[in-house]
C-alpha positions in Angstrom: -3.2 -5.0 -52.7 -2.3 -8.9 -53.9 -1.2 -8.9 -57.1 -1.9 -12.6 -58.2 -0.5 -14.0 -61.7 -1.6 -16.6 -63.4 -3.0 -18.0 -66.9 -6.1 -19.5 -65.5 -9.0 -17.0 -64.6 -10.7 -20.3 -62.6 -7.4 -19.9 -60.1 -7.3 -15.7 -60.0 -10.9 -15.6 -59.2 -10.6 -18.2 -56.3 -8.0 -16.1 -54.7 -9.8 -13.1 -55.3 -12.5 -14.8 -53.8 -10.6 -15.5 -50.2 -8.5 -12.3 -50.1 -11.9 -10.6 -50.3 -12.8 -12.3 -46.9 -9.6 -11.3 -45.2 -10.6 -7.8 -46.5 -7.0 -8.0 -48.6 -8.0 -6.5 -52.0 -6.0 -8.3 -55.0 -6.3 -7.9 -58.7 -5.2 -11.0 -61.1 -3.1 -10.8 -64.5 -2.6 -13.1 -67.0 1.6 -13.0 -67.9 1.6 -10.7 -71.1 -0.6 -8.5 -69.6 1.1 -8.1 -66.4 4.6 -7.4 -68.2 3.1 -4.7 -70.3 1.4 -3.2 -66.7 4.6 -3.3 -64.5 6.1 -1.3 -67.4 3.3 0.9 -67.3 2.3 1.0 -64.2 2.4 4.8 -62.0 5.0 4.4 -59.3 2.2 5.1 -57.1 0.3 2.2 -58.0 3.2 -0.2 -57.3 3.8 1.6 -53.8 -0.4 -0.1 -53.1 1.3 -3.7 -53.6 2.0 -5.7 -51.0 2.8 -8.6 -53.1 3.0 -10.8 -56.5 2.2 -14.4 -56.1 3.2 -15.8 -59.2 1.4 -19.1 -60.5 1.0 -20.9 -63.7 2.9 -18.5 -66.4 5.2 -19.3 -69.3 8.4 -19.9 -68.5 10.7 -17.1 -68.6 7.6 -14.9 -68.8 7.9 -13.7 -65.2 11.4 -12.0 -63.6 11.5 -11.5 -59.9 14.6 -9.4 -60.6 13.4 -7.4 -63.3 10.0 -7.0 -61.0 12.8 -5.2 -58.1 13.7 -2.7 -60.6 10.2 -1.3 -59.9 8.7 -2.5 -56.8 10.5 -3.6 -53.3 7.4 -6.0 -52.8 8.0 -9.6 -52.2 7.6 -11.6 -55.3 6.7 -15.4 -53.8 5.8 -18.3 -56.5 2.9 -21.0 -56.1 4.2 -24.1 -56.9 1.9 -27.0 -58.0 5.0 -29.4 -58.6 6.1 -30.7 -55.5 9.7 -31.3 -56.2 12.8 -30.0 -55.3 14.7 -29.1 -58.0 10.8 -27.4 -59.0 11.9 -25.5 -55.5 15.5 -24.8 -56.4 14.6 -23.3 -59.7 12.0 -21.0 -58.5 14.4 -19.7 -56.0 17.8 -19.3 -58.3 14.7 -17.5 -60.5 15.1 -14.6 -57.9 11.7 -15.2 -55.8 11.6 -14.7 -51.8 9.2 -17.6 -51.3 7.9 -20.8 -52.7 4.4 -21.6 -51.7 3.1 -25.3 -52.6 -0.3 -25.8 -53.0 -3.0 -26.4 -51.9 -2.6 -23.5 -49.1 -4.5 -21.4 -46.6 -4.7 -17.9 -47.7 -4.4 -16.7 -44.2 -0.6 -18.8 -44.3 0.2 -16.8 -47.3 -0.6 -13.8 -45.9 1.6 -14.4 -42.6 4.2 -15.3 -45.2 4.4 -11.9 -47.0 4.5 -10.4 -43.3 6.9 -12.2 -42.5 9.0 -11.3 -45.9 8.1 -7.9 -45.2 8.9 -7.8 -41.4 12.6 -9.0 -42.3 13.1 -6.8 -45.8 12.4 -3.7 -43.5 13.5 -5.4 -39.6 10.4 -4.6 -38.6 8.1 -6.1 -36.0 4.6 -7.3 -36.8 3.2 -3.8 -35.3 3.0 -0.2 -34.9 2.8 1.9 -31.5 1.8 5.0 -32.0 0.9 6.4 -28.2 -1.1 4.5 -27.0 -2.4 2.1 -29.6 -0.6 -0.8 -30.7 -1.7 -1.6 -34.6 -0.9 -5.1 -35.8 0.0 -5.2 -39.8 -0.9 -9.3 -39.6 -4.8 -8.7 -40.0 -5.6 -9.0 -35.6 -7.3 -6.0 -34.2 -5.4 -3.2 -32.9 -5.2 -2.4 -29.3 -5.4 0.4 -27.1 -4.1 1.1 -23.8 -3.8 -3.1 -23.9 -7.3 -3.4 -24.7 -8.7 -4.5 -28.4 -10.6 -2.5 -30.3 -12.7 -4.8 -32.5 -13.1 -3.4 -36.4 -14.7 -3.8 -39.4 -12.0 -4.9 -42.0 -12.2 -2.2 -44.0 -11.7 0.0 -40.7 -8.9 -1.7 -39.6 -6.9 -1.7 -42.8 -7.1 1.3 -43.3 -6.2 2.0 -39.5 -2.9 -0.4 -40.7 -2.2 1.4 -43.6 -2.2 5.0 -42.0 0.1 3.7 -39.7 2.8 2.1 -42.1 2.9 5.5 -43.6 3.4 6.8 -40.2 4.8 10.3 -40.6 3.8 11.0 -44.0 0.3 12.2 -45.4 -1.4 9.5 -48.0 -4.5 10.8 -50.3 -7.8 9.3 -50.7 -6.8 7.6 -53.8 -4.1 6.0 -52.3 -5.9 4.9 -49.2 -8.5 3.6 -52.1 -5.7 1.9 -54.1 -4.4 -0.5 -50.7 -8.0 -1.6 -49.6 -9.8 -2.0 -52.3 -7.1 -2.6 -55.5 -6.5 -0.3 -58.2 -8.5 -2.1 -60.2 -12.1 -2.3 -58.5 -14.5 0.0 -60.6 -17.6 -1.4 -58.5 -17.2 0.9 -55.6 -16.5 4.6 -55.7 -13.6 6.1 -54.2 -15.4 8.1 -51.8 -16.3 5.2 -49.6 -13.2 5.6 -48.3 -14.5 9.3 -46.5 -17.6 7.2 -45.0 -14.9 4.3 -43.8 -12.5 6.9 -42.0 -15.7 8.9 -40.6 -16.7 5.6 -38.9 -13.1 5.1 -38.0 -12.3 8.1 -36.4 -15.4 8.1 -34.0 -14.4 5.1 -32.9 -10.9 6.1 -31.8 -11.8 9.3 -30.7 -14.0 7.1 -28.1 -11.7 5.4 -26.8 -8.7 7.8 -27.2 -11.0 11.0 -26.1 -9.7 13.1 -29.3 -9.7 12.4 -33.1 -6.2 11.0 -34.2 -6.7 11.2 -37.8 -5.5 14.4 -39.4 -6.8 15.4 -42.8 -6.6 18.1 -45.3 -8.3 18.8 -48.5 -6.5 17.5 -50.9 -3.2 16.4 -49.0 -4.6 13.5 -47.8 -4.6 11.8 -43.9 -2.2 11.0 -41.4 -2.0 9.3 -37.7 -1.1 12.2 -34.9 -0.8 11.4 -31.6 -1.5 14.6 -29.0 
């Protein structure tokens, strides 16, 4: 999940908007409430962001540093003011990126991989036997050969493997794709999502790679 903040609701609704099309689920604050949430907020929930992109807000309002007390997500800033010493200030501010606008939403979410990649020396994907799972939004691969997915299939697919080696519940499954904030769709659309998931992969894999237990949760296995 995207956490966007920002005092306009015209500018969190249009990046709603497009990280709804990449199939990123986001949720946008205004910058009182979002203080009182990150104070708030259950560990868990912060573990579902991927990152804060921090926009029009009063100064002083926002602190990256105070924000890494809490979360290890990348906090980048949107910048209308193209100026450097705009630049300079966001970064002595404590952000990892500064982002000027207008931008593509699919650059901003190659930048927080990118961020991500070098926080934890990672490379943009997972093998797990035999399938290669990309974490920069391209299908994931098996044997060398894609496997097209729905979105909602293939994040989760990227989600289950960035936890690779540790079980994650429904809820939290819920939490990355759709935001911790969507009460339009109920939580057990995630069941139907992995049901359609796991058919596929056992297809092409010839056994079912998702392991699940009531009330544990799911993890990738790899026979």
């Amino acid at each position: 999940m995207i956490v966007i903040v920002d005092e306009r609701k015209l500018v969190k609704d249009g990046f709603h908007s497009l990280f709804d099309r990449e199939g990123v689920a986001s949720a946008g604050f205004g910058s009182s409430d979002f203080g009182e949430w990150v104070e708030s907020a259950a560990e868990a929930d912060l573990k579902s962001v991927q990152a804060f992109l921090i926009g029009d807000c009063s100064d002083d309002s926002i602190s990256p540093r105070r924000l890494r007390d809490r979360t290890g997500a990348p906090v980048i800033a949107l910048s209308d003011q193209h100026s450097l010493e705009n630049t300079l200030k966001l970064f002595e501010a404590g952000v990892d990126d500064v982002i000027r606008k207008p931008v593509h939403i699919r650059e901003i979410l190659a930048r927080i991989t990118a961020i991500r990649r070098r926080a934890h020396e990672e490379t943009n994907f997972t093998e797990i036997g035999p399938m290669r799972i990309f974490l920069d939004g391209r299908d994931p691969e098996i044997d060398g050969e894609p496997l097209p997915l729905p979105r909602r299939e293939r994040r989760i697919l990227e989600y289950l493997a960035s936890n690779s080696g540790r079980r994650v519940t429904k809820t939290q499954v819920f939490n990355a794709i759709y935001g911790i904030f969507d009460e339009e769709v109920e939580e057990n659309v995630v069941e139907s999502h992995i049901s359609k998931l796991r058919k596929k992969l056992r297809e092409r894999l010839g056994f079912d790679p998702i392991d699940s237990k009531r009330f544990l949760g799911y993890r990738l296995v790899i026979q």
